[in-house]
C-alpha positions in Angstrom: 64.1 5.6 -18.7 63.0 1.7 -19.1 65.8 -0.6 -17.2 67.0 -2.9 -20.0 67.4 -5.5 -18.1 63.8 -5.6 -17.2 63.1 -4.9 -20.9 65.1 -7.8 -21.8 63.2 -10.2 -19.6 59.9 -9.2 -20.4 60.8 -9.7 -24.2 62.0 -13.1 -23.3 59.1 -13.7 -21.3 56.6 -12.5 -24.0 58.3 -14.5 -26.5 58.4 -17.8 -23.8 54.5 -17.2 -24.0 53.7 -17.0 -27.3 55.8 -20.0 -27.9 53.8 -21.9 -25.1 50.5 -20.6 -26.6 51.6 -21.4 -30.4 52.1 -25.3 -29.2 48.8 -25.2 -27.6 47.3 -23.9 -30.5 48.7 -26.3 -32.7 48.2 -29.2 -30.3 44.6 -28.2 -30.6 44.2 -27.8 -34.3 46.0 -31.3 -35.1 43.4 -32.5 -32.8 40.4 -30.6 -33.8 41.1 -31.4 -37.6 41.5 -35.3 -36.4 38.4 -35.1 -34.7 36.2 -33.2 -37.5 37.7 -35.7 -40.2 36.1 -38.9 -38.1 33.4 -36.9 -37.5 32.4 -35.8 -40.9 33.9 -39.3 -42.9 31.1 -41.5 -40.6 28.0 -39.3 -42.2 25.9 -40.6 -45.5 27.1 -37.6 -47.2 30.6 -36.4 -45.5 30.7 -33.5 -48.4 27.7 -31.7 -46.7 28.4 -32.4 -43.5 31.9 -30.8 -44.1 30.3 -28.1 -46.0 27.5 -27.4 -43.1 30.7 -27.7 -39.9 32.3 -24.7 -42.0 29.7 -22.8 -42.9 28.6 -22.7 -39.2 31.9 -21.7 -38.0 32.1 -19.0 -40.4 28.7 -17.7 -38.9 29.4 -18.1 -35.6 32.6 -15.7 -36.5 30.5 -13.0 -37.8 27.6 -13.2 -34.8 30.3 -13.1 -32.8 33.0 -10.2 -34.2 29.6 -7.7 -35.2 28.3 -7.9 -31.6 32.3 -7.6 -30.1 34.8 -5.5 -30.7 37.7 -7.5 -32.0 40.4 -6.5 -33.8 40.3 -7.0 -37.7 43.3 -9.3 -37.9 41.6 -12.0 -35.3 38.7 -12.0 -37.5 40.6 -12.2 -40.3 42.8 -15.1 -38.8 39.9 -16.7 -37.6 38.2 -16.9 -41.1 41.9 -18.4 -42.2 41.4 -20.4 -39.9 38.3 -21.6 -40.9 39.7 -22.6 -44.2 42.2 -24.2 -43.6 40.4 -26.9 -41.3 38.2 -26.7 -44.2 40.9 -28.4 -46.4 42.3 -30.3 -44.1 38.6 -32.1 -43.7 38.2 -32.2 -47.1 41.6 -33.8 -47.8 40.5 -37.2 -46.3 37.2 -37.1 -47.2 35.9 -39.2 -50.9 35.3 -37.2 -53.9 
């Protein structure tokens, strides 16, 4: 049977790296979304050029998960994913 004490510290050291990993992830997102919005406000028409980043990225997804294995919930995330930098573009962007 499983020591708990090393059960217990490999819980706790999952848990430190998933919390490690989540502020990377966010780190890069705030930045990516900064990025994209600059990007995509300096074009003639920043409505397309939003409209063309995510459309790209969703392709790129599907290339990439229907010659991969991946699991169904990392494509799905990624697709969320996809959306929600999508609004967050959008949000600064004129009408």
């Amino acid at each position: 049977m499983a020591d708990t004490t090393d059960t217990n510290a490999a819980i706790a050291e999952l848990k430190r790296e998933i919390a490690e990993l989540s502020g990377l992830s966010l780190a890069t997102g705030v930045i990516l979304t900064q990025l994209l919005q600059k990007i995509v406000s300096r074009e003639m028409s920043p409505q397309n050029s939003a409209t063309q980043i995510v459309n790209n990225a969703r392709d790129a997804i599907e290339a990439f998960t229907s010659q991969v294995k991946v699991d169904p919930v990392m494509k799905a995330r990624a697709l969320t994913a996809v959306k929600q930098y999508e609004d967050q573009i959008r949000s600064v962007l004129p009408i």
